[in-house]
C-alpha positions in Angstrom: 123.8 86.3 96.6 122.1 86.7 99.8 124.4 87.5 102.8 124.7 85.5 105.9 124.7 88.9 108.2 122.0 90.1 110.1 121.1 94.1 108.8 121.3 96.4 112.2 120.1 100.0 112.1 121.5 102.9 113.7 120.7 101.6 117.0 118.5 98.2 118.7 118.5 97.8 122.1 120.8 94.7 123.8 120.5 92.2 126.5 123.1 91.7 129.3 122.2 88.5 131.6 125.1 88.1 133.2 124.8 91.9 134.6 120.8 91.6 134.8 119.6 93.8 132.2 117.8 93.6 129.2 116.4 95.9 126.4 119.3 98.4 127.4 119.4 100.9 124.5 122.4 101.0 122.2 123.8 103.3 119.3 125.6 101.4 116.4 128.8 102.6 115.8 130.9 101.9 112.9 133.1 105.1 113.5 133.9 103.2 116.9 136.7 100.1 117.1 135.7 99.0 120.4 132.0 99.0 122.4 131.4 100.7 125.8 129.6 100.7 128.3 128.4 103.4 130.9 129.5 102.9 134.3 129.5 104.8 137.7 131.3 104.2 140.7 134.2 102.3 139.1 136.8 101.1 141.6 139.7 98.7 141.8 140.1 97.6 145.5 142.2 94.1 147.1 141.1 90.5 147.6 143.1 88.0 148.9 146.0 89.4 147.1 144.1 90.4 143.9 142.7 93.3 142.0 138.9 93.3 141.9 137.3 95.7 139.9 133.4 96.8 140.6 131.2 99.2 139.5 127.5 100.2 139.2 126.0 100.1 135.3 124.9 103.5 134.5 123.6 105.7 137.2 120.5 107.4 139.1 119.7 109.5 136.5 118.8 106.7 133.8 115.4 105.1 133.8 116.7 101.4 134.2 119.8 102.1 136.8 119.2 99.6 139.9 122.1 100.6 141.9 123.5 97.2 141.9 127.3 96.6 142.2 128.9 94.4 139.8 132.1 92.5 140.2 134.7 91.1 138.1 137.8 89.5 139.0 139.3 89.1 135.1 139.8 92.5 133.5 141.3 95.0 131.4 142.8 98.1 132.0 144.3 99.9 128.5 144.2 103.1 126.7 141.1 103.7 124.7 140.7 106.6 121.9 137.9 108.8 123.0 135.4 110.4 120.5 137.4 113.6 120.9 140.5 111.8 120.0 141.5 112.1 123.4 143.5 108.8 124.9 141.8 107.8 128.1 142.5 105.2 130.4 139.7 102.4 130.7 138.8 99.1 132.2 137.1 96.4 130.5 134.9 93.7 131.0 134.1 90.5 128.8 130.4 90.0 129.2 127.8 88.3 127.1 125.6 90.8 124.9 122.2 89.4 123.4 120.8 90.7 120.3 118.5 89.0 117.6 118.5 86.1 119.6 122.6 85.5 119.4 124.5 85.3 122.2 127.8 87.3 121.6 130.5 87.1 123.9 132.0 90.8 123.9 134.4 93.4 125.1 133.1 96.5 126.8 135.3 99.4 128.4 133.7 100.7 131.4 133.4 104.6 131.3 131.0 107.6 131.9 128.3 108.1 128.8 126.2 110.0 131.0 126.2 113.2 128.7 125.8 110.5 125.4 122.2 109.9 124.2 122.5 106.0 124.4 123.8 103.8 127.5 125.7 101.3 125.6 128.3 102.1 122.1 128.3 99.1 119.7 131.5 99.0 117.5 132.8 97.3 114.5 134.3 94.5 116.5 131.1 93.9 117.8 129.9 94.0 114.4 131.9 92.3 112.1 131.3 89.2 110.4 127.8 89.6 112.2 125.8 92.5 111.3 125.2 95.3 108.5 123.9 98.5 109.2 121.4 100.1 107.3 121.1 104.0 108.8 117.5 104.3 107.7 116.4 101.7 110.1 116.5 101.7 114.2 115.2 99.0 116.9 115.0 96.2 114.4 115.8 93.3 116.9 113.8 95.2 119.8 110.8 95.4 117.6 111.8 91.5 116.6 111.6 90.4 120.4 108.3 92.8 121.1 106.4 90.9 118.5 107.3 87.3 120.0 
């Protein structure tokens, strides 16, 4: 029976219109429930009344940071389980994420990956019901795109 999921590897690279970037690296992560997402600068500050939250994806020190501000007036704010098993307080966002072509709306918490290897954390709810992942393969959707 052939399956109706696309096979991920290890880690692609997404798309994020709404936030203005594309071919941002990501590691797959079926260890992880949720995705993430790093951010600097994150602030919560008053609008008319209401909690707006901002912050600046990544920072200086990656190759694709643009020191742009981004703004959201619906969010988040919850505990998240860190890697260390450590419970941290986060923000999230709901933002489009593009990958083989699909267009899936998605959860990210907002927090500082600046010592992690890859920007971006894709995890199983991301995943499921879309995508296997195959370990031995990386950058199968990015090398998809580059060939179009």
């Amino acid at each position: 029976m052939e399956s109706l999921l696309k096979t991920i590897g290890r880690r692609d690279r997404i798309d994020l219109p709404e936030l203005g970037y594309s071919s941002i690296k990501a590691k797959i992560d079926t260890g992880a429930y949720g995705s993430a997402i790093h951010c600097s600068r994150i602030e919560i500050k008053q609008e008319d009344g209401k909690d707006i939250l901002s912050f600046e994806l990544f920072d200086p020190s990656y190759s694709k940071y643009k020191k742009k501000k981004c703004v959201f007036e619906q969010f988040d704010d919850k505990l998240v389980k860190s890697s260390s098993g450590d419970t941290e307080h986060r923000y999230s966002i709901i933002t489009d994420a593009i990958i083989f072509g699909i267009k899936v709306r998605t959860e990210f918490s907002l927090t500082d990956r600046s010592q992690m290897k890859y920007p971006i954390l894709l995890g199983r709810k991301f995943l499921y019901n879309r995508f296997l992942v195959d370990v031995r393969l990386k950058d199968v959707s990015y090398r998809m795109k580059a060939k179009k």
